[in-house]
N, CA, C and O atoms as a Tinker XYZ file with bonds, in Angstrom:
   268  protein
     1  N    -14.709000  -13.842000    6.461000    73     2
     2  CA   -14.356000  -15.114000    7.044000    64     1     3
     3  C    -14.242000  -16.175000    5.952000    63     2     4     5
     4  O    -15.088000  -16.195000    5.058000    81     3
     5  N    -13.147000  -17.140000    5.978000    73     3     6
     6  CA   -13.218000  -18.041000    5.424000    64     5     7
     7  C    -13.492000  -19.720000    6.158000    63     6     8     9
     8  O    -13.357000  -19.942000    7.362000    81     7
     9  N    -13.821000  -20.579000    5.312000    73     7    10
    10  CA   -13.524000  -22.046000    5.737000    64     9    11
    11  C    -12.818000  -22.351000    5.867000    63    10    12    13
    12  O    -12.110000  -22.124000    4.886000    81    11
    13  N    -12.188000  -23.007000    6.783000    73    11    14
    14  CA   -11.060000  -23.989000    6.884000    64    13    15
    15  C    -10.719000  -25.572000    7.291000    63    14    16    17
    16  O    -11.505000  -26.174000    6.560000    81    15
    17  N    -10.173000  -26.325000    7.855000    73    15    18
    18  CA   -10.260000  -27.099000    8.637000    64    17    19
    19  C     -8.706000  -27.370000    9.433000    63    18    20    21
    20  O     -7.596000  -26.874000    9.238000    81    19
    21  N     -9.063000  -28.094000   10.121000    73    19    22
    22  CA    -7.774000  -28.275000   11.587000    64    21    23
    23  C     -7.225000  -29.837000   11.086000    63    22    24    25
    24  O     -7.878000  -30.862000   11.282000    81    23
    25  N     -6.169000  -29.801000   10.545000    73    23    26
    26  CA    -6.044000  -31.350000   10.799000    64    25    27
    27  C     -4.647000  -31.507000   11.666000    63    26    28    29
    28  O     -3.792000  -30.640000   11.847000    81    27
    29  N     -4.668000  -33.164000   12.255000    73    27    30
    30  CA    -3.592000  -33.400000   13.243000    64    29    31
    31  C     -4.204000  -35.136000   13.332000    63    30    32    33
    32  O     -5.380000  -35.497000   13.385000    81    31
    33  N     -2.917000  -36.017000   13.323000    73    31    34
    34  CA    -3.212000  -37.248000   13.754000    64    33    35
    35  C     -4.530000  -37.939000   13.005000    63    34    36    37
    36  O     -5.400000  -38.405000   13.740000    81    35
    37  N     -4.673000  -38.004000   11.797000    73    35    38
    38  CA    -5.460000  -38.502000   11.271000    64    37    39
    39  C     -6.777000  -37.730000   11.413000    63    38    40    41
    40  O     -7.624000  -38.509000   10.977000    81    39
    41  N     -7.318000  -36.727000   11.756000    73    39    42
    42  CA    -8.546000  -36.362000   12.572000    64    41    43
    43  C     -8.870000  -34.783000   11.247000    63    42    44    45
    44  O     -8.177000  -34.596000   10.247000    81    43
    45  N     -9.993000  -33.957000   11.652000    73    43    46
    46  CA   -10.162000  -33.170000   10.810000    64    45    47
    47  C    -11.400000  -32.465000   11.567000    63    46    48    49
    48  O    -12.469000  -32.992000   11.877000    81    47
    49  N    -10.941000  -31.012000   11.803000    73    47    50
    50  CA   -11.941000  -30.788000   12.771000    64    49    51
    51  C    -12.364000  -28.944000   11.751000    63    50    52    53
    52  O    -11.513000  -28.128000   11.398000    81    51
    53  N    -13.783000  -28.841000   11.561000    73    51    54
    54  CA   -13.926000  -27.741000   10.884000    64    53    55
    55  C    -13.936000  -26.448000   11.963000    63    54    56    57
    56  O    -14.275000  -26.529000   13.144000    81    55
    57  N    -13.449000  -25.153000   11.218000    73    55    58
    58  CA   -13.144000  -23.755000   11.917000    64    57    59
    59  C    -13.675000  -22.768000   10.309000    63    58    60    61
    60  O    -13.850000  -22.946000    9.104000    81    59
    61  N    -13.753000  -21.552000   11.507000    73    59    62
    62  CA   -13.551000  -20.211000   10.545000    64    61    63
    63  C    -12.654000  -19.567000   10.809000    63    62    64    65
    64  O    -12.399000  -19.130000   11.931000    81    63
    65  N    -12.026000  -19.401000    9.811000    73    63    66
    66  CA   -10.724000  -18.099000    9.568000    64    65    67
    67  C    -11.137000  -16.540000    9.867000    63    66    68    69
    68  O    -11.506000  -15.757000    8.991000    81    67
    69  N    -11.031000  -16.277000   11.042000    73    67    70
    70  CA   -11.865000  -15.026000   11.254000    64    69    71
    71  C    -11.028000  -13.452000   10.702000    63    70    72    73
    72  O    -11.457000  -12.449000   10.131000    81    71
    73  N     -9.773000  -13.825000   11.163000    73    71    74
    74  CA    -8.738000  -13.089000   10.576000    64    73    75
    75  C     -7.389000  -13.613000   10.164000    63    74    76    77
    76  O     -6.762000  -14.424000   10.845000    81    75
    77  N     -7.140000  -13.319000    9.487000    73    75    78
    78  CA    -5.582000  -13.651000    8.688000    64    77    79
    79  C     -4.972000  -12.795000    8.149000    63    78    80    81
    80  O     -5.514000  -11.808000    7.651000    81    79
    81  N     -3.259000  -13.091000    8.147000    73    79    82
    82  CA    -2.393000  -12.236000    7.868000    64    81    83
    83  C     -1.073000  -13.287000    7.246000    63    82    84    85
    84  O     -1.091000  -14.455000    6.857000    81    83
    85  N      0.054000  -12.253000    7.363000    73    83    86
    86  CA     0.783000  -13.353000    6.702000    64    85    87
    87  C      1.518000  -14.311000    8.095000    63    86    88    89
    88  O      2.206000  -15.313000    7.901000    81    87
    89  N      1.347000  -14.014000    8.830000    73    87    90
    90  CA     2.431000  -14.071000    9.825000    64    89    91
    91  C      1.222000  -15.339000   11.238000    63    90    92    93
    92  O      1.684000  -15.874000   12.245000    81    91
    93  N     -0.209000  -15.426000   10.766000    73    91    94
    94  CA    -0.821000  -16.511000   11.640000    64    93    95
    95  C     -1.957000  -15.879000   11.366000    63    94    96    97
    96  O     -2.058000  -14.818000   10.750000    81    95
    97  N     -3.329000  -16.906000   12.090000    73    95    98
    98  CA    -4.564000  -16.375000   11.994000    64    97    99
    99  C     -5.426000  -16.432000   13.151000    63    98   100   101
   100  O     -4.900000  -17.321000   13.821000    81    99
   101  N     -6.333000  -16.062000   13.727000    73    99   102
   102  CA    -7.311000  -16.416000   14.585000    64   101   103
   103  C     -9.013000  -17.157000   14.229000    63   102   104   105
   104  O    -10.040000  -16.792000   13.658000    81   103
   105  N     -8.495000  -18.441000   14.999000    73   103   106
   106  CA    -9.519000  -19.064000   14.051000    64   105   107
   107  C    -10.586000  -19.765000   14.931000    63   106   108   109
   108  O    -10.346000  -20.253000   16.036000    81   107
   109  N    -11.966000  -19.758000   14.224000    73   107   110
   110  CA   -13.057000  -19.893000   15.366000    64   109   111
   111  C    -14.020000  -21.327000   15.390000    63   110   112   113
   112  O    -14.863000  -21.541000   14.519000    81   111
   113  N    -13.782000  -22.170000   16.410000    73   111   114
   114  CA   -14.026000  -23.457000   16.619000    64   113   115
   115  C    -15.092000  -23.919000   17.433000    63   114   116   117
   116  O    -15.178000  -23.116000   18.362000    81   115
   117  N    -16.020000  -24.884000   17.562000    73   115   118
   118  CA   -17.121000  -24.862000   18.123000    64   117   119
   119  C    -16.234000  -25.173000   20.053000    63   118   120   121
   120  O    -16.707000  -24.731000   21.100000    81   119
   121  N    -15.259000  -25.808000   19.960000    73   119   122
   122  CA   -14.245000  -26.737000   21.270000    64   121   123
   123  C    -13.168000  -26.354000   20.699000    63   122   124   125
   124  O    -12.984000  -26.457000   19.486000    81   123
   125  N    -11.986000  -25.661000   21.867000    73   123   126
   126  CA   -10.837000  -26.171000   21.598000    64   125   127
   127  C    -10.105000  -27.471000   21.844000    63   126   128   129
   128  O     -9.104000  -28.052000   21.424000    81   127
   129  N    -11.236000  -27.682000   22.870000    73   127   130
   130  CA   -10.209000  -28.938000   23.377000    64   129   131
   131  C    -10.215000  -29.884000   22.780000    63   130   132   133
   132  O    -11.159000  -30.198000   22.055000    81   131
   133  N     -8.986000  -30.695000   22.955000    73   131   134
   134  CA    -8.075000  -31.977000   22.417000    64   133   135
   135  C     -7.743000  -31.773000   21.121000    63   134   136   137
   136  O     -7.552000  -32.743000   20.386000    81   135
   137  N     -7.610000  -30.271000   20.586000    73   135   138
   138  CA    -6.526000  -29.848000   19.709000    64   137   139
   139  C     -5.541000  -29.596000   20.024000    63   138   140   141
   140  O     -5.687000  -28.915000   21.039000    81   139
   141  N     -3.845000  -29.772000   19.665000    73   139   142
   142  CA    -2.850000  -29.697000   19.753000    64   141   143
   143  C     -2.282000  -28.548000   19.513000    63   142   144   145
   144  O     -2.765000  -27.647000   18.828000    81   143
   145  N     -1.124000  -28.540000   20.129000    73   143   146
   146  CA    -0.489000  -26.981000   20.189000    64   145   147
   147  C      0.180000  -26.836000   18.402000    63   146   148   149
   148  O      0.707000  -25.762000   18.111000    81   147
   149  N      0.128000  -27.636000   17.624000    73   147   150
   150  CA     0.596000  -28.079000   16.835000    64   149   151
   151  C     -0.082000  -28.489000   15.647000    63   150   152   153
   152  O     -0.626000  -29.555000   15.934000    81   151
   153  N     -0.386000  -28.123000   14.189000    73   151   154
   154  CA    -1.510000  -28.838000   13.369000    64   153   155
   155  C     -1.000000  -28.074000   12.426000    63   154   156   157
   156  O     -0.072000  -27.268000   12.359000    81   155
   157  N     -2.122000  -28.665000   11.419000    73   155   158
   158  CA    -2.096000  -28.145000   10.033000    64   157   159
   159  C     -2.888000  -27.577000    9.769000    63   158   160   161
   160  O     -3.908000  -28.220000   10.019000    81   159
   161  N     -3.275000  -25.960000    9.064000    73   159   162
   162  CA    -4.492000  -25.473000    8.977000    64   161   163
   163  C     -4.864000  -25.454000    7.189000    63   162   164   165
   164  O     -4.071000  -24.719000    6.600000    81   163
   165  N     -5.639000  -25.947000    6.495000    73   163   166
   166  CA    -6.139000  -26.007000    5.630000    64   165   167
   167  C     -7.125000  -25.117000    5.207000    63   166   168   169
   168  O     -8.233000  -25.234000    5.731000    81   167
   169  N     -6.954000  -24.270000    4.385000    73   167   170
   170  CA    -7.568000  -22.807000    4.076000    64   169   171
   171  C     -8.478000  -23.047000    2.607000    63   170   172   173
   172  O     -8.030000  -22.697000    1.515000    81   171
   173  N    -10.066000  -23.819000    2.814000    73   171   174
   174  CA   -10.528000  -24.024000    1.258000    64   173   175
   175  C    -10.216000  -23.130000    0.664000    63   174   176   177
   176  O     -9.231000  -23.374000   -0.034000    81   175
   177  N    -10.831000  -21.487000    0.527000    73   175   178
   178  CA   -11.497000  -20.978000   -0.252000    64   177   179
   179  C     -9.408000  -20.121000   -1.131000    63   178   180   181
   180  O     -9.286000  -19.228000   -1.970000    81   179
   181  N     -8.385000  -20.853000   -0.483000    73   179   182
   182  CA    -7.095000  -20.192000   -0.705000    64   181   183
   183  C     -6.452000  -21.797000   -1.790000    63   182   184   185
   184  O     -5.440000  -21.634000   -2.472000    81   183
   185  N     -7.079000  -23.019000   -1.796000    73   183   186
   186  CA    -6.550000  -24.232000   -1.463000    64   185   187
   187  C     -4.824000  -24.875000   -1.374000    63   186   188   189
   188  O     -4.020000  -25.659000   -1.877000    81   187
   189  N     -5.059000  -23.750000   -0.220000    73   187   190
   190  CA    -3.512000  -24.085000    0.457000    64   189   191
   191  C     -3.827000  -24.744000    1.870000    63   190   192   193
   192  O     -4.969000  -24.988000    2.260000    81   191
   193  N     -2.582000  -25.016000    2.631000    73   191   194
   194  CA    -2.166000  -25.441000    3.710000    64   193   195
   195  C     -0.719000  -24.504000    4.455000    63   194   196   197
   196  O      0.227000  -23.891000    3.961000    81   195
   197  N     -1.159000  -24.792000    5.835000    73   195   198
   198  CA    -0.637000  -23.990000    6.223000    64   197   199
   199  C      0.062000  -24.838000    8.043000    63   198   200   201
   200  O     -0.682000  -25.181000    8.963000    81   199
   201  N      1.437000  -24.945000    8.039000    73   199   202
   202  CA     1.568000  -25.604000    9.449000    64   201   203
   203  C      1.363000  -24.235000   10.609000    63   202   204   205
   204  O      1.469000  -23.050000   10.292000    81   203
   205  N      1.057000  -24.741000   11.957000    73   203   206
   206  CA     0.469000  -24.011000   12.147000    64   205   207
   207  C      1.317000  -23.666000   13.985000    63   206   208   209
   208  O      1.805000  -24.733000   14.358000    81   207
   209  N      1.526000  -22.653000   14.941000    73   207   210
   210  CA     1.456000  -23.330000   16.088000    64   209   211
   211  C      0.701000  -22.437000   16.891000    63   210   212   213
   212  O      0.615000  -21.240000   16.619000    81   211
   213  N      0.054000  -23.059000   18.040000    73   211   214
   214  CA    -1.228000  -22.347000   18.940000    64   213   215
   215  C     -0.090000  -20.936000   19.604000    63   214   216   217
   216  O      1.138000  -20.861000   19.636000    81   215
   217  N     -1.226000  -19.924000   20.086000    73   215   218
   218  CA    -0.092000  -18.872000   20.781000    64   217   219
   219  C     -1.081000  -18.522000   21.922000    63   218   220   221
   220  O     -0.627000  -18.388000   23.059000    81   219
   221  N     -2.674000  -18.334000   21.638000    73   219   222
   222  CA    -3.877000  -18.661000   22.787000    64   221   223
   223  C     -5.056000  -19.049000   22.388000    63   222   224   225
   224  O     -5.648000  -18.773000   21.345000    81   223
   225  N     -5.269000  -19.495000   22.988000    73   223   226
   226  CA    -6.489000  -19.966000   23.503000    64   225   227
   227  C     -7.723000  -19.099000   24.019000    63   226   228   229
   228  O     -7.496000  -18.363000   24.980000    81   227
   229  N     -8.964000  -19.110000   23.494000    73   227   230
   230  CA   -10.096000  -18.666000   24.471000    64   229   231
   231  C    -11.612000  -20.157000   24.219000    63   230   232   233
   232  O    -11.686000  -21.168000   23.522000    81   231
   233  N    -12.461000  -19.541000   25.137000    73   231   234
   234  CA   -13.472000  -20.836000   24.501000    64   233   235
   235  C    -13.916000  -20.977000   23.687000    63   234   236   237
   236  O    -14.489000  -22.057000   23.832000    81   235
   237  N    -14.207000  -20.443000   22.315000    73   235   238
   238  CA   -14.059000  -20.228000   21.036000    64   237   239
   239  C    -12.796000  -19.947000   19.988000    63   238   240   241
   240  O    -12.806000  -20.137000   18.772000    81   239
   241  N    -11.952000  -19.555000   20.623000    73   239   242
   242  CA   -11.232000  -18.940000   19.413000    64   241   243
   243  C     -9.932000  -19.613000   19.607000    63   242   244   245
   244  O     -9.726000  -20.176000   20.681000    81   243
   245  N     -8.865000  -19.614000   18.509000    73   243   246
   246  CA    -7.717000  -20.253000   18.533000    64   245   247
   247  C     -6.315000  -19.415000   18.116000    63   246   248   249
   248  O     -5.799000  -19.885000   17.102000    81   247
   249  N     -5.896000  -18.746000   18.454000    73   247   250
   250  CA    -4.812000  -18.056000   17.694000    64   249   251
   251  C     -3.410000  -18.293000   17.410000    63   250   252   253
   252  O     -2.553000  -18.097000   18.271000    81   251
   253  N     -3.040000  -18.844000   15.846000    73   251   254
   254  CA    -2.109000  -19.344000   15.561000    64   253   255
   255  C     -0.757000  -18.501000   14.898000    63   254   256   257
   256  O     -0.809000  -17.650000   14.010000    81   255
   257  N      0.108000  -18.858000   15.401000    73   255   258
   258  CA     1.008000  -18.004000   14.265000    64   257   259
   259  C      1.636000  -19.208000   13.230000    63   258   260   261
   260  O      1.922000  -20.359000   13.557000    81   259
   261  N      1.775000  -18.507000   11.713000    73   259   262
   262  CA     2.291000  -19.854000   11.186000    64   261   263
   263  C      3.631000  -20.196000   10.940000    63   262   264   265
   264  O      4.323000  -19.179000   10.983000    81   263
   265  N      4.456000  -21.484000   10.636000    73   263   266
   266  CA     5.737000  -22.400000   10.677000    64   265   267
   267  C      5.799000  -21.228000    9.532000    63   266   268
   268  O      6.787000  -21.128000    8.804000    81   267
């Protein structure tokens, strides 16, 4: 697992990168809610960025594929 964080609209919300690939990741958040279908995922331990868009949802977890 890595660190990451969620950003969107000025805001910055921390996650773990539970899995990743090239193609999106599933990433694990204390709340999904009032995150956007839409964000930027910021990958410390890579220090890249990554746009991002939601594909599901569970009450923990977030699964994105990336732009």
């Amino acid at each position: 697992m890595k660190s990451g964080s969620i950003e969107f609209n000025g805001r910055t919300i921390a996650c773990l990168i539970r899995n990743q690939s090239d193609t999106g990741a599933s990433l694990e958040v204390v709340s999904p809610l009032g995150i956007p279908a839409q964000f930027t995922l910021m990958i410390v331990a890579d220090r890249m960025s990554r746009g991002c868009t939601v594909i599901w949802r569970t009450e923990r977890l977030i699964g994105v594929k990336f732009r």
